[in-house]
N, C-alpha and C positions, 0 to 999 in steps of 0.2 A: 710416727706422727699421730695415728687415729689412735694409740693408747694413751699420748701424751692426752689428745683433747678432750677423754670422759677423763681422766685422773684426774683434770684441773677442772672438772665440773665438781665431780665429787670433794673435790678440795675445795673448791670454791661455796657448799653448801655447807660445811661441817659447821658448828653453833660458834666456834671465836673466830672463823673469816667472816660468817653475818656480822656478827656483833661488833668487830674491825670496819667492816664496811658500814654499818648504821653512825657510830662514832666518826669515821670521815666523813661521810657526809655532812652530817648535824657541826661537825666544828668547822668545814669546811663553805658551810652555808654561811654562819654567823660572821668567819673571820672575812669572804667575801662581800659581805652587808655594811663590815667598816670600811668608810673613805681611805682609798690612799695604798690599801691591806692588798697585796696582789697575791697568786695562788702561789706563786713561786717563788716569795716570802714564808707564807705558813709552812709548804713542806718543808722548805730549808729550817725552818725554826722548828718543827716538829718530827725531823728525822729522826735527833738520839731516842725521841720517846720507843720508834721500831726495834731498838738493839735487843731487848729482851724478849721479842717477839719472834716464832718462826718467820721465815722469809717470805711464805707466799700470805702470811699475815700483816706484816709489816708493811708490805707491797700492794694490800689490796686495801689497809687504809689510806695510804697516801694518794693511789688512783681515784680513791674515792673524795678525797678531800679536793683532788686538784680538778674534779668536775663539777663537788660541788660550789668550789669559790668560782670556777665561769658561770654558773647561773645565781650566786648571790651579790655580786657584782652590779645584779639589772636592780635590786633594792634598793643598792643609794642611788642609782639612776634614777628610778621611776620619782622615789621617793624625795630626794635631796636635789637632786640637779646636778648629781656629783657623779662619775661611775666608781661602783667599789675597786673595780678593775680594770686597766684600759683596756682589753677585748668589750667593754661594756659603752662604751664613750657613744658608739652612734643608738642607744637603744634609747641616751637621755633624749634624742631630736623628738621623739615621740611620747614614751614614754612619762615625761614629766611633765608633758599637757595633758594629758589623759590623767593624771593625779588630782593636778590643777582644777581640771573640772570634776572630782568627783568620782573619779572612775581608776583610782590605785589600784580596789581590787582584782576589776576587770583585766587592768594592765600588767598586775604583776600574775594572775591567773595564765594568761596568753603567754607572758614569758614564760612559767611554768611547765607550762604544754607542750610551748615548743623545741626548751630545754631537750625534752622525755623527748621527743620526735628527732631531732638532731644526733642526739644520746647516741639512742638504739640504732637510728642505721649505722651511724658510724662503728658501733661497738661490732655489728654483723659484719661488716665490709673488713673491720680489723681481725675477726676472727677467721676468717676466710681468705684474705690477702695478705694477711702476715705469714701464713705457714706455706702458702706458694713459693715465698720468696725467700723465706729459711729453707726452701728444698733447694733451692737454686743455688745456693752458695755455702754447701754441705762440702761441696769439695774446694772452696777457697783455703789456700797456703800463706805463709807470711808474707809472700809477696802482692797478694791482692788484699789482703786485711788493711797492709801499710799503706794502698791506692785508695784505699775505703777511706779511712783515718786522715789521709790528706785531701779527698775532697771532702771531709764532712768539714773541715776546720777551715778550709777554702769557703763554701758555703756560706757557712753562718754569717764567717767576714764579710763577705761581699753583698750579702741582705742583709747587713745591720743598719739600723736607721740611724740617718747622718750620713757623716762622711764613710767612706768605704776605704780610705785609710786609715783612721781611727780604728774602725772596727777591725783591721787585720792584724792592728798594732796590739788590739786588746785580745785577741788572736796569741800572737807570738808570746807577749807576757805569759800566757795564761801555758803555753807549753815549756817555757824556761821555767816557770815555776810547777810545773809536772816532772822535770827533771831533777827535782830535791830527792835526795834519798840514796839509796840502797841502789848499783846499778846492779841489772837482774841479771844479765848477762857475765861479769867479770866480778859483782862483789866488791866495787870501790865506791866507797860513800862519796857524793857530789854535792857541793852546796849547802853544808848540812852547818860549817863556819862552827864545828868542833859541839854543837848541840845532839846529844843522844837524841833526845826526841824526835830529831828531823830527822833520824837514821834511815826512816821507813818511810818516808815519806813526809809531804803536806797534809796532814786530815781533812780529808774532802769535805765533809758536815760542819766542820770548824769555820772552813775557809767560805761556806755559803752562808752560814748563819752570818759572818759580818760583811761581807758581800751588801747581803739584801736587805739584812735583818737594823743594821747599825743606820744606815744612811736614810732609811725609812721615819727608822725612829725620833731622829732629828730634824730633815722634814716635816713632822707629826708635833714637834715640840716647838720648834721656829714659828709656821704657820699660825701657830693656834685655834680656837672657834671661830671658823669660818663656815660662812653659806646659812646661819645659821635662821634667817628671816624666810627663805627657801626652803624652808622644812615643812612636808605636809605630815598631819599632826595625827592622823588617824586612815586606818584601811577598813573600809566597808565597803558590803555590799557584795555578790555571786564572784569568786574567783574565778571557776571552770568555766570554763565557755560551752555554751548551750550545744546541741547536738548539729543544727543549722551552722552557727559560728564555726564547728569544729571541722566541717567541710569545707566552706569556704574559704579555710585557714590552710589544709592543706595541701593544695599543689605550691604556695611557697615558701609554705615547712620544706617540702622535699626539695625543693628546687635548692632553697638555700643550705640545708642540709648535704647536700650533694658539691657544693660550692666549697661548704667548712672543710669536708674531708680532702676535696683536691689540693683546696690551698695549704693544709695540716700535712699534705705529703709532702710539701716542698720546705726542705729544712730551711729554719734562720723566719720565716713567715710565722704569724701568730693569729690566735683569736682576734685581733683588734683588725688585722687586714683582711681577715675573712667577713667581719662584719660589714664595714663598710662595703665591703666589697656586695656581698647580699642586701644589702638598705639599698644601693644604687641599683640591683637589677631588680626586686621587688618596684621599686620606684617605677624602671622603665616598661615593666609586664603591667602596672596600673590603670583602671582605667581613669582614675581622678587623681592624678600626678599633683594638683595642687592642695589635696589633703594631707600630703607629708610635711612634716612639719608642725602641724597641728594639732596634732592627735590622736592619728592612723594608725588602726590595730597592724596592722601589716607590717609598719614600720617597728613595730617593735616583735613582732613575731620573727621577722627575716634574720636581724641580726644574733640574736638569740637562738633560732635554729642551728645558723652559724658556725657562733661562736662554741656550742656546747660537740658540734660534728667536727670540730677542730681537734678535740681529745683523739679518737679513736686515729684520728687522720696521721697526728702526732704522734702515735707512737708506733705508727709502722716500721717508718723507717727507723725510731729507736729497738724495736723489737730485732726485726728482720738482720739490722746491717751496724746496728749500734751506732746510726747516726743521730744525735738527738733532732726532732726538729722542733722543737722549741726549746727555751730557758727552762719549762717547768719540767718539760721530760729530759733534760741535762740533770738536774736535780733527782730524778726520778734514777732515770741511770747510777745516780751517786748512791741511791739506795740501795743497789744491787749490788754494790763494792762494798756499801759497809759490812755486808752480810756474807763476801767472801765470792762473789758472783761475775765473773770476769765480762760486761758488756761484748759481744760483739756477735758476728752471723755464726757463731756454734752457739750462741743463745736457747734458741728452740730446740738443741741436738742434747748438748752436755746438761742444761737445766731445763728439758721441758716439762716436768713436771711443776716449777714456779713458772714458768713464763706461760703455761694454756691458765693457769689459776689466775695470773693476774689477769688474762685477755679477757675470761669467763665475766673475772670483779669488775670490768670496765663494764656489763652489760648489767648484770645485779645491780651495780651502785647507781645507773640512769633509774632503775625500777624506785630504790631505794628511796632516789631524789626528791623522785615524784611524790612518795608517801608523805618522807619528812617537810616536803615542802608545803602541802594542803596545813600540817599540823603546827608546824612552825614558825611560817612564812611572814604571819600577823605578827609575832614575837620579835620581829628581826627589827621591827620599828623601833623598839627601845635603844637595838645594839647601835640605831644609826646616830644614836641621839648622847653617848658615849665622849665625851668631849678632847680631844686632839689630845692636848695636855696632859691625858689620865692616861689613853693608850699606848703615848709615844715611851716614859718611864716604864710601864708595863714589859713593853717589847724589850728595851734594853735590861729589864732585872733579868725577864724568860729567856734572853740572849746568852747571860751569865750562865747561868743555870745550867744551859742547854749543852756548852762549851766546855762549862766544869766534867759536867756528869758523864762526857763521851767515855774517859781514860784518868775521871779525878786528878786533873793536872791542875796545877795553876801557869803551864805555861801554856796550854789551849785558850786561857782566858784571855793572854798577851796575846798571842795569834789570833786568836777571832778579834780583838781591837784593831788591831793592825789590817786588818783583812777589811774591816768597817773604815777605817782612814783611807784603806785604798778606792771601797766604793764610792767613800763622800769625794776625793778629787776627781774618781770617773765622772764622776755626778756634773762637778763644777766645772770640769771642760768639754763637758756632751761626749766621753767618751764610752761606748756603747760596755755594757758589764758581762751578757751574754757570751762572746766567743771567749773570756778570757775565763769562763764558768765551761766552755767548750775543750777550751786549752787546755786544762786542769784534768778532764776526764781522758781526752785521745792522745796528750802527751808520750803517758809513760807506753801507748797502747803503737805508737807512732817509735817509739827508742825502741822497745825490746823486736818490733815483725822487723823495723830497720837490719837492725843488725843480723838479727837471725836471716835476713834475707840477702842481704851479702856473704854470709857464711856460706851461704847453698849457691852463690853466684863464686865464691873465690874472691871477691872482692870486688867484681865488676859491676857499676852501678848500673851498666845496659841491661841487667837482668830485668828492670823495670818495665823498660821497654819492649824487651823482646816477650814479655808473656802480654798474649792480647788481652786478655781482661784487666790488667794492670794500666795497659797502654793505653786504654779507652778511658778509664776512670781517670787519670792522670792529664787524659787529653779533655774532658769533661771541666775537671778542677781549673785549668788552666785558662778554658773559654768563661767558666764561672768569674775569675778575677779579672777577664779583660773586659766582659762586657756591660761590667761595673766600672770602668774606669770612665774618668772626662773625653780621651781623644776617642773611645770607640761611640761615647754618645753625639760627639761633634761629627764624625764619620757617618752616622743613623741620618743625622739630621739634614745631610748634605746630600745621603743618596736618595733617601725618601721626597724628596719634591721631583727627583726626575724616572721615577718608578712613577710617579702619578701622573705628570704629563707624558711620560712615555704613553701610557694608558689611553 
């Protein structure tokens, strides 16, 4: 393990992982500055661009893109009233008063700052507590991988926002269409309805790019120029906060920094619940509670701390156990399969040498941030100013493009359509798109330790049970989906009043 962590330093310093990581950044700034543009949009749209890329190159611009669209995000907030991103939604309560009166650059200055602050602890904590827990499941077998793989697809469902049926439903899709292809185990093509191409599967890149990318774009063209009398018109005046400011600022950088990474460890939770999450206890550590709202530095430093300490948090557990915890590191994950890269806890064992490069790039690219943001940050007014209409075609030509260029198919361009018609129904029945982006990754990961783990049982499905690490996380999975359902919340409800008067 301590060879793997300087090789991914050294990896991580050579001139085209910089230059990867300066280029995520910078496009991952701009695309977070347009409305509407989420981080887990762009990667999905700019995967194929990695294929000709090494992997721990590939990998350390996408980490860098998907941190820096959480902190360009607060642009159209501060700026528009709009968030670029929803991890960005509670930075608008403050932030676009603080515009309002004059004070953009102040306000996107503080987001800035506390981006970098959020960043780096979490990049340190993920350096540190990712390789802990890749020790610990060095000697995991098909049987605990497959208990892995069921509760991470339990998870997501069960915290998808909305219904928690839905979300499990978007769940199960998403592993029936992980089982297209080639079975690994016997060699009998499945679902494949006599198409070569499906032989090997569903292309993962394909099927996100219309996923996110398609249903986006239409939104983007439907809407049209909107918000657009809410637009502050120009950024002046000291971005950084003075050396007084920069104290005061943070014990609830850290505080809420500390917040992003806990809630970033628990899969299916995102930057936008770690935000609000930080705005409500910044709010209750205040001592003028009735400046939120107004145009309280605090208020936008909290969520911003956040929401950028939600990176590092998120990919612990993608790192360690190959669970994603969020949409954009499912994505992320997909990057590692384009490139031949089997996601799961022999992650840090069989490729550590990409997986300490990218841990290294997640700390580089917060440094990064900070540079291109002082330089840039002024420039990102233009991109806010971009009008629906012209982005939303945009995304749909770079969608084409993107789909063609994977494997020069024309039938990748039918599939990612199809993949986009299934997001816009998710869309129009509030059916959540995440676990079936989850489904897609731990499916085929779920069919081949399956089977392989009844091989080693003789057939007996008690095998599951009978090894404890299995039985625990199966037993985990299970409390996950009850106590997301309606009767166990009517049961909370019934015994919680007599727990208090017991009291």
């Amino acid at each position: 393990m301590d060879s793997f962590f300087w090789i991914g330093l050294s990896n991580v310093v050579e001139p085209i992982n910089i230059a990867a990581i300066l280029v995520g950044v910078t496009v991952g700034m701009f695309i977070g500055a347009m409305p509407g543009l989420s981080a887990t949009m762009a990667i999905a749209l700019l995967l194929p661009l990695t294929y000709s890329f090494p992997p721990e190159t590939g990998l350390a611009m996408l980490a860098s893109l998907y941190l820096a669209a959480m902190y360009g995000g607060s642009i159209a907030a501060i700026l528009l009233r709009t968030p670029g991103t929803p991890a960005a939604a509670a930075t608008v309560l403050d932030g676009y008063p603080m515009a309002r009166k004059g004070q953009a650059g102040k306000a996107l200055g503080l987001s800035l700052t506390a981006s970098l602050i959020g960043g780096v602890i979490s990049a340190i904590v993920l350096l540190t507590v990712a390789p802990l827990l890749g020790s610990l499941v060095l000697n995991f077998g098909p049987v605990e991988i497959f208990a892995i793989a069921v509760l991470g697809i339990t998870i997501i469902g069960s915290l998808s926002q909305g219904s928690t049926i839905l979300g499990l439903m978007s769940g199960a899709i998403g592993l029936m269409l992980g089982m297209v292809g080639m079975d690994l185990t016997t060699g009998t093509p499945r679902f494949s309805f006599g198409f070569l191409e499906l032989f090997s599967g569903i292309n993962f890149t394909v099927a996100l790019i219309g996923l996110f990318s398609i249903p986006q774009a239409v939104r983007l063209i439907m809407q049209g120029n909107t918000n657009t009398d809410a637009r502050v018109s120009s950024v002046t005046g000291r971005m950084l906060p003075t050396g007084s400011e920069f104290i005061q600022m943070l014990p609830n950088s850290l505080r809420s920094s500390v917040i992003g990474v806990f809630v970033g460890l628990i899969p299916g939770t995102g930057g936008d619940t770690a935000s609000w999450f930080a705005y409500n206890e910044a709010k209750r550590f205040s001592r003028n509670k009735a400046e939120f709202g107004t145009g309280c530095p605090a208020g936008v430093v909290a969520p911003e701390a956040a929401n950028n300490a939600v990176v590092g948090g998120a990919l612990i557990p993608t790192i360690a156990l190959g669970i994603p915890g969020s949409a954009s590191t499912a994505v992320l994950l997909g990057g590692l399969m384009v490139h031949g890269i089997l996601p799961g806890p022999s992650l840090m064992t069989d490729y550590g040498d990409v997986t300490y490069t990218l841990l290294w790039a997640v700390l580089f690219a917060n440094v990064a941030l900070f540079l291109v943001g002082l330089l840039f940050t002024r420039a990102c007014v233009a991109v806010t100013k971009i009008p629906n209409r012209v982005v939303g075609p945009v995304i749909v030509v770079l969608s084409v493009i993107g789909a063609y260029a994977i494997n020069n198919s024309v039938f990748d361009i039918g599939l990612m359509i199809a993949f986009g018609m299934v997001g816009l129904a998710f869309d129009s029945f509030r059916i959540p798109t995440p676990p079936l982006v989850i489904g897609l990754i731990l499916g085929p990961i779920l069919d081949t330790t399956m089977q392989q783990s009844l091989l080693i049982g003789g057939g007996r499905w008690t095998i599951f049970i009978e090894n404890p690490i299995s039985a625990t996380l199966l037993a985990i999975a299970a409390l996950s989906i009850l106590q997301a359902t309606p009767l166990f919340g009517a049961i909370a409800r019934k015994v919680r009043p007599r727990s208090v008067s017991g009291t």
